[in-house]
C-alpha positions as a LaTeX table, in Angstrom:
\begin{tabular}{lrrr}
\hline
Residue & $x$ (\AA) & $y$ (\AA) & $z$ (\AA) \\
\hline
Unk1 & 44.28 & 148.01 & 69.30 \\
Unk2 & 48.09 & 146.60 & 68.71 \\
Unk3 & 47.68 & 143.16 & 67.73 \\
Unk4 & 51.26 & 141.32 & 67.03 \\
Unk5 & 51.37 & 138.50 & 63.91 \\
Unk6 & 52.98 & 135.28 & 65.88 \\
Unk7 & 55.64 & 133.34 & 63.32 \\
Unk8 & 55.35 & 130.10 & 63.61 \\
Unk9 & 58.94 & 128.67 & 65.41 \\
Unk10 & 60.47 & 125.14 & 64.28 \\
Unk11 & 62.66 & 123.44 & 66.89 \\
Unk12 & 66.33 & 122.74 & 65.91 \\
Unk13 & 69.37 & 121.22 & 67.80 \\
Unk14 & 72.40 & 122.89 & 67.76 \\
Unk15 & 75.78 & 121.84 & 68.40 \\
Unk16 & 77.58 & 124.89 & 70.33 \\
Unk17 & 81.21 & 125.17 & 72.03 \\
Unk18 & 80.60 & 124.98 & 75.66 \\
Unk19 & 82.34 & 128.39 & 76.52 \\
Unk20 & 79.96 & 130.24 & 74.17 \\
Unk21 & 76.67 & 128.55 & 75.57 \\
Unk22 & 78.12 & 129.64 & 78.93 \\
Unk23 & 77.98 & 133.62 & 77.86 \\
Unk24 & 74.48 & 132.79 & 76.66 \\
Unk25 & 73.59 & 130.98 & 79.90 \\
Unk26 & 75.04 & 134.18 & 82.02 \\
Unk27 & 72.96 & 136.46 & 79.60 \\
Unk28 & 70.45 & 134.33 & 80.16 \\
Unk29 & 70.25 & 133.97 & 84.23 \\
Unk30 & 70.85 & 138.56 & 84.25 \\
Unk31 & 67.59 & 138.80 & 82.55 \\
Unk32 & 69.21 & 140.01 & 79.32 \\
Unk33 & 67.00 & 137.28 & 77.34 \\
Unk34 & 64.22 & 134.96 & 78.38 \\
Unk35 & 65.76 & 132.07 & 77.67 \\
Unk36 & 68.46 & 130.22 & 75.17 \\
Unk37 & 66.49 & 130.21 & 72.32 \\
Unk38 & 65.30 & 133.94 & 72.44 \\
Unk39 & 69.45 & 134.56 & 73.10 \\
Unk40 & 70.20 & 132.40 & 69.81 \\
Unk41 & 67.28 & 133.84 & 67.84 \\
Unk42 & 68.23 & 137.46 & 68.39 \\
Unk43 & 71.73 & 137.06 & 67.89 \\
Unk44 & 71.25 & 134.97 & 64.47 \\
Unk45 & 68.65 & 137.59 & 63.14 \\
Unk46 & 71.54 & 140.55 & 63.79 \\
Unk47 & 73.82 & 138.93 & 62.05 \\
Unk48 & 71.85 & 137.80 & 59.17 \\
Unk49 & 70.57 & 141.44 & 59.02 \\
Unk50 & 74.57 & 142.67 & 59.30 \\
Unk51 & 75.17 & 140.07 & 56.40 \\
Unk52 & 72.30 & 141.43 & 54.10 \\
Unk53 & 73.32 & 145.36 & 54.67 \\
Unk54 & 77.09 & 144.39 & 54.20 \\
Unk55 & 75.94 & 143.03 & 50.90 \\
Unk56 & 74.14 & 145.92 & 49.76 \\
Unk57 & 77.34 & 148.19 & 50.54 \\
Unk58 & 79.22 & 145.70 & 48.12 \\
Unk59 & 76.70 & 146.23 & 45.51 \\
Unk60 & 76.26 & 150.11 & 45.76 \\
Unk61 & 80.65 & 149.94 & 45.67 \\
Unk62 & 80.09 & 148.63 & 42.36 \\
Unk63 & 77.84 & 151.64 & 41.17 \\
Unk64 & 79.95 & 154.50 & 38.91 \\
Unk65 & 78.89 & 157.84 & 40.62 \\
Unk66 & 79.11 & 159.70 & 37.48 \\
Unk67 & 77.07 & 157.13 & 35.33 \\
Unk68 & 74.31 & 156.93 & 37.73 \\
Unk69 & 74.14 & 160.87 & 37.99 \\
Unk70 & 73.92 & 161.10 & 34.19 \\
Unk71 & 70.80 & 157.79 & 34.32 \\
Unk72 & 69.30 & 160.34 & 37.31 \\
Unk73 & 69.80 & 163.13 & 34.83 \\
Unk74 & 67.29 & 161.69 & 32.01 \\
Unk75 & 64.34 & 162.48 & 31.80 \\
Unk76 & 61.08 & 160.05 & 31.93 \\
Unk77 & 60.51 & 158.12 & 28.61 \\
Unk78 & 64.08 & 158.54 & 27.33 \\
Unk79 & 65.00 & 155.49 & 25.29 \\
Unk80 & 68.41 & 154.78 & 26.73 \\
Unk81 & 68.88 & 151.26 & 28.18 \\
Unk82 & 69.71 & 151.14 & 31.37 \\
Unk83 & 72.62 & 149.49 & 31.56 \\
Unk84 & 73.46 & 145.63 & 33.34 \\
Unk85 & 75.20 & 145.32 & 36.62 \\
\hline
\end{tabular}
């Protein structure tokens, strides 16, 4: 048996520029969403999940190859720091 966990939803008002809420409106009436909100919803959870991975690249940038094949390296129980990023 599949049984889906419902998050609970808040309502919000938005302020949106007319041309934009007229693509989600013709998304909307070809049956590529329910409905405005489920539009909005989907569209703000991709981005925020673009936003998060974008950040990890910028982290992993920081990373020196070299040093973190010589941590990899160690073996368990060494007592070398690891260092701060």
């Amino acid at each position: 048996m599949i049984c889906h966990t419902v998050m609970p939803k808040t309502k919000v008002a938005l302020t949106l520029d007319s041309t934009l809420l007229d693509r989600v409106d013709d998304l909307v009436a070809r049956a590529r969403f329910r409905n405005r909100s489920q539009a909005i919803e989907t569209a703000l959870a991709e981005k925020l999940a673009r936003l998060a991975r974008t950040r990890l690249a910028e982290e992993c940038a920081k990373l020196d190859p070299a040093e973190e094949r010589q941590l990899a390296d160690e073996p368990f129980g060494s007592e070398t720091a690891w260092p701060e990023y």
